[in-house]
Short mmCIF file of the C-alpha atoms (twelve columns), coordinates in Angstrom:
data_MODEL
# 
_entry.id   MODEL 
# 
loop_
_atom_site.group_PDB 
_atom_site.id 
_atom_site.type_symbol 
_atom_site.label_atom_id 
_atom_site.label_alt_id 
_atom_site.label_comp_id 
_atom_site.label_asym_id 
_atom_site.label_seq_id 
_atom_site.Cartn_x 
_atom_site.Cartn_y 
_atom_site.Cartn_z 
_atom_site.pdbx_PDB_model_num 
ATOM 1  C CA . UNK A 1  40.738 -84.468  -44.133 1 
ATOM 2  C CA . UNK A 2  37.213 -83.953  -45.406 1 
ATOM 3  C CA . UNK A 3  34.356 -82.444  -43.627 1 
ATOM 4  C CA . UNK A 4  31.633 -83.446  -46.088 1 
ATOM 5  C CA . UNK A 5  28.860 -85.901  -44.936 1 
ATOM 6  C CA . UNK A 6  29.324 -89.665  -46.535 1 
ATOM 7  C CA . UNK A 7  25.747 -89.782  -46.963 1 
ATOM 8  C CA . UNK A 8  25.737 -86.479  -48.299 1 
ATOM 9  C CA . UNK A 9  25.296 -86.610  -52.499 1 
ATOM 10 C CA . UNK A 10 27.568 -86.105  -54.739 1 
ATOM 11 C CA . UNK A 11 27.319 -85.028  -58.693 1 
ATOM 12 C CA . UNK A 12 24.152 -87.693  -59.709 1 
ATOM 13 C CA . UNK A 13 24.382 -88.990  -62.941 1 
ATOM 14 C CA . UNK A 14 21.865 -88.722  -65.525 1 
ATOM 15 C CA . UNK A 15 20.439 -92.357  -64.841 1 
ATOM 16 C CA . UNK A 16 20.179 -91.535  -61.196 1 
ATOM 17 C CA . UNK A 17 18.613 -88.395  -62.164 1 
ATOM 18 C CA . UNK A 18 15.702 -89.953  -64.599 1 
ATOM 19 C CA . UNK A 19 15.365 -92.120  -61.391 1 
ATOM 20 C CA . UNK A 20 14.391 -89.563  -59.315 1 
ATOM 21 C CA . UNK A 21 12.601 -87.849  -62.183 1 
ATOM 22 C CA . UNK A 22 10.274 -90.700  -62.303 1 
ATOM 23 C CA . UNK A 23 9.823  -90.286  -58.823 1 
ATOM 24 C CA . UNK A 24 8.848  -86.806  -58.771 1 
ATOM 25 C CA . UNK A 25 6.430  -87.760  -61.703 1 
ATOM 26 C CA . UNK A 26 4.677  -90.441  -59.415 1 
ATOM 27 C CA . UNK A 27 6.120  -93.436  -61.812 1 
ATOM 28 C CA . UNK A 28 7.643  -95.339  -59.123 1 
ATOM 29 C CA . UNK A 29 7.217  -97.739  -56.583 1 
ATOM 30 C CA . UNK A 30 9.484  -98.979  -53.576 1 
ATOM 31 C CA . UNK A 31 9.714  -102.257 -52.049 1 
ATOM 32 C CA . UNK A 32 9.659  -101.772 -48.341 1 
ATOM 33 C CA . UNK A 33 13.356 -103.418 -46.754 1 
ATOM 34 C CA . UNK A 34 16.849 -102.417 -45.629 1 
ATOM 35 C CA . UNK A 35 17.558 -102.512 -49.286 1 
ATOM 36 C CA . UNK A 36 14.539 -100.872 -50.870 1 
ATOM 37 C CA . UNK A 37 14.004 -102.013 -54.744 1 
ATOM 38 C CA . UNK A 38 12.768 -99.497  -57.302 1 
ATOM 39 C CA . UNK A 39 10.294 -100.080 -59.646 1 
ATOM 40 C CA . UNK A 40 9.144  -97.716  -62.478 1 
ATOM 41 C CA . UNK A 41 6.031  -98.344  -64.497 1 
ATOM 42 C CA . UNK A 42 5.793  -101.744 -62.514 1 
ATOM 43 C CA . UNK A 43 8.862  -102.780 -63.757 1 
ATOM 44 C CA . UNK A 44 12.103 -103.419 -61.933 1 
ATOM 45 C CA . UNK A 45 14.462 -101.012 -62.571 1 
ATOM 46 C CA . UNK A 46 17.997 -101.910 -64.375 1 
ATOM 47 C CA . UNK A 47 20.311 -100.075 -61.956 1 
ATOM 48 C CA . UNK A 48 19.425 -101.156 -58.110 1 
ATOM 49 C CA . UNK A 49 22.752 -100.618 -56.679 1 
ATOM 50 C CA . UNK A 50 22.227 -96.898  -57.990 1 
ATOM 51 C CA . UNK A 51 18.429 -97.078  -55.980 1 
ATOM 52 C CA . UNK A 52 19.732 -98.309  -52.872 1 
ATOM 53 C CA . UNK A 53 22.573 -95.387  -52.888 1 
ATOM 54 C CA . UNK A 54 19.332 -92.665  -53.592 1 
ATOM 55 C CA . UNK A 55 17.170 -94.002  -50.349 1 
ATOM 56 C CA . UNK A 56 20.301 -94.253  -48.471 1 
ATOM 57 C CA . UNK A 57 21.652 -90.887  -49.144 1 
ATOM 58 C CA . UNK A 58 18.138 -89.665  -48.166 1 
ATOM 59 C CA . UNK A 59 16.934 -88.486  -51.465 1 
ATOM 60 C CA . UNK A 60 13.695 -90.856  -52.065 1 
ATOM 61 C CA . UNK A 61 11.899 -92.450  -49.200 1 
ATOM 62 C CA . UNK A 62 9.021  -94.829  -49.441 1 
ATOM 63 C CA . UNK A 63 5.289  -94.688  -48.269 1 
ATOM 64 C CA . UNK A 64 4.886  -96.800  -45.140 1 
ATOM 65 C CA . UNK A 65 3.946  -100.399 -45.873 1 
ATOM 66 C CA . UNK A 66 4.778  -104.115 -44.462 1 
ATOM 67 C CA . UNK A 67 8.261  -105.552 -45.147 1 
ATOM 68 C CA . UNK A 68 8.209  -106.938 -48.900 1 
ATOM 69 C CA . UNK A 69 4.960  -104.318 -49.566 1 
ATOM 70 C CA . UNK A 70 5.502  -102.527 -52.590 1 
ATOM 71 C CA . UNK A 71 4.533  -98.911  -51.590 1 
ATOM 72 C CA . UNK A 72 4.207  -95.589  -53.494 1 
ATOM 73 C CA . UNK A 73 8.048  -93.650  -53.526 1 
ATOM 74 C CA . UNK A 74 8.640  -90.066  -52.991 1 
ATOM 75 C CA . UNK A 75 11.077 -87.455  -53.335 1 
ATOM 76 C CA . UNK A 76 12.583 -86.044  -49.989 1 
ATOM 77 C CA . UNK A 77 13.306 -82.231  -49.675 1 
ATOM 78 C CA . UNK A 78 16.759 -83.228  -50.379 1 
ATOM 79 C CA . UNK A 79 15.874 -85.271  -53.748 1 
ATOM 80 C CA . UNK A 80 13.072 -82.745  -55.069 1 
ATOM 81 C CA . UNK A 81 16.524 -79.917  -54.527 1 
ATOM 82 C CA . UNK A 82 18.928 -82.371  -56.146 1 
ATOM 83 C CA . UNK A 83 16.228 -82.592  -59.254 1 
ATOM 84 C CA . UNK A 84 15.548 -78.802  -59.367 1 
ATOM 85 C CA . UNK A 85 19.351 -78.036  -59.195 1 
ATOM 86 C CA . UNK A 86 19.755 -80.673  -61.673 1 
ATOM 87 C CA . UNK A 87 20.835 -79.089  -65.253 1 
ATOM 88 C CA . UNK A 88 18.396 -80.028  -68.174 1 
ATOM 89 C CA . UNK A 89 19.689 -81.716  -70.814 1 
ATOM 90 C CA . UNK A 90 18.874 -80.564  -74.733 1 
# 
């Protein structure tokens, strides 16, 4: 049986990792609902299912805003650690 946390990340991948690198760079944008969208540079981005799994597991949160709003996204403590402890690619 496994004592890990579901909601806990695992290894990201590098596309989940340029996600939250946009984040951190202040490139993206969350639409405020249950399944937040992400937007980078105004655009939608390619991989939500891969969004909705980073604001679920707690690693990007949005700015407060109505439902539908498109609001400013951050990095939790959790997603600014899973960047840093991230390896950099050559």
């Amino acid at each position: 049986m496994s004592t890990t946390d579901p909601n806990e990340p695992t290894d990201l991948n590098r596309r989940a990792l340029a996600m939250l690198r946009a984040v951190a760079e202040g490139r993206a944008q969350l639409a405020c609902s249950r399944e937040p969208d992400l937007y980078i540079d105004g655009v939608p981005c390619c991989d939500q299912f891969t969004a909705h799994l980073l604001t679920h597991q707690g690693l990007v949160t949005p700015a407060t805003g109505r439902f539908g709003q498109l609001v400013p996204a951050t990095l939790t403590p959790a997603g600014t650690a899973a960047v840093s402890a991230a390896p950099i690619a050559a």
